[in-house]
C-alpha positions as CSV (number, residue, x, y, z in Angstrom):
1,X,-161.0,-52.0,-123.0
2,X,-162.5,-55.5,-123.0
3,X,-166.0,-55.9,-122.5
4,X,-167.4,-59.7,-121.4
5,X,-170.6,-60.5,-122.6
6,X,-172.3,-62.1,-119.4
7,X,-175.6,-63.4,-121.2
8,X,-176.8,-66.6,-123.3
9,X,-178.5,-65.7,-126.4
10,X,-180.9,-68.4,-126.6
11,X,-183.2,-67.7,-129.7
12,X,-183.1,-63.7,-129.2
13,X,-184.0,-64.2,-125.5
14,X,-180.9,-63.4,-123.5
15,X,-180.5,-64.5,-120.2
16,X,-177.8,-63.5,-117.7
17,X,-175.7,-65.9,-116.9
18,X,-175.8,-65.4,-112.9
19,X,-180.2,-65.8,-113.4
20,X,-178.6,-68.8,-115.0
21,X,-175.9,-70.2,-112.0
22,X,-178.9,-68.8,-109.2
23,X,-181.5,-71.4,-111.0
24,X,-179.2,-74.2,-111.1
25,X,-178.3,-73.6,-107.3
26,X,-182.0,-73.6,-106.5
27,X,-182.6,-77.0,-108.4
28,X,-180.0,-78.4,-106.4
29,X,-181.2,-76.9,-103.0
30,X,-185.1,-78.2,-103.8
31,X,-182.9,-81.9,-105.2
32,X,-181.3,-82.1,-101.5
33,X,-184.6,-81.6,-100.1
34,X,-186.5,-84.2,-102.2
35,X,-183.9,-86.8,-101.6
36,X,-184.5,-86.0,-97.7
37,X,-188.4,-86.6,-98.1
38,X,-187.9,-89.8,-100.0
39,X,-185.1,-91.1,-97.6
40,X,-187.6,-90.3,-94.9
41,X,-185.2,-88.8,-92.4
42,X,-187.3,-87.6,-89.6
43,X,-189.3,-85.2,-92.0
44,X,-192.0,-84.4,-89.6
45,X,-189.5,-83.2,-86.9
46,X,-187.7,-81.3,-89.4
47,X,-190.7,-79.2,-90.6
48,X,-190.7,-78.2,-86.8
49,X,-187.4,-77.0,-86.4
50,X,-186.5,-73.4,-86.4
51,X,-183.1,-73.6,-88.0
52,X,-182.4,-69.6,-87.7
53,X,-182.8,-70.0,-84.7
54,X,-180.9,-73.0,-83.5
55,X,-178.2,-71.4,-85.1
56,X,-178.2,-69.0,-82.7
57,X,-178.0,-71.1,-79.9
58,X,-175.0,-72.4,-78.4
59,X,-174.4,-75.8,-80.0
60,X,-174.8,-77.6,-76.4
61,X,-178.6,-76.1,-75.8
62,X,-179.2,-77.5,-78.8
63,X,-181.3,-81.0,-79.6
64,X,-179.4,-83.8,-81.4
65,X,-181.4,-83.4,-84.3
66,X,-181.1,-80.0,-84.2
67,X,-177.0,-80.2,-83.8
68,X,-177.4,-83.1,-86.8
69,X,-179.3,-80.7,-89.8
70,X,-177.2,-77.7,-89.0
71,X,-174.0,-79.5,-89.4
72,X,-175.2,-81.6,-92.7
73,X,-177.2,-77.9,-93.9
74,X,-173.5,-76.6,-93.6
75,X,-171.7,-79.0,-95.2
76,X,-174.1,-78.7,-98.0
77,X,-173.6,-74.7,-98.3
78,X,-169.8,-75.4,-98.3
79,X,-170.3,-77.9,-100.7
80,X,-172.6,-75.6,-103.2
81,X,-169.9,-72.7,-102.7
């Protein structure tokens, strides 16, 4: 039987390594974010959008905006994966 150990020791304090991998993918989500804000792409109308939702919708009822986040929010999840 092998058994993996799964956790950092870090000082007696151990963390799991997947509390670990989920706060590192996080950091990069609120990175990709920040860089957005600072880039200034269209912020305002982004706060408005209701990406669930266009999701839903067929890609030609969709705005270009809309059509424009959801394909660079996908790439980005593939890209994280």
């Amino acid at each position: 039987m092998v058994l993996l150990n799964l956790s950092f020791n870090d000082n007696g304090k151990k963390t799991l390594n997947v509390e670990i991998i989920e706060d590192v993918m996080d950091e990069i989500r609120r990175e990709r974010k920040t860089s957005m804000v600072l880039a200034d792409e269209d912020i305002e109308e982004y706060i408005t959008l209701d990406i669930v939702e266009g999701e839903k919708m067929d890609k030609k009822d969709r705005t270009h905006f809309m059509n424009t986040v959801i394909e660079k929010k996908n790439a980005f999840k593939a890209d994280l994966c």
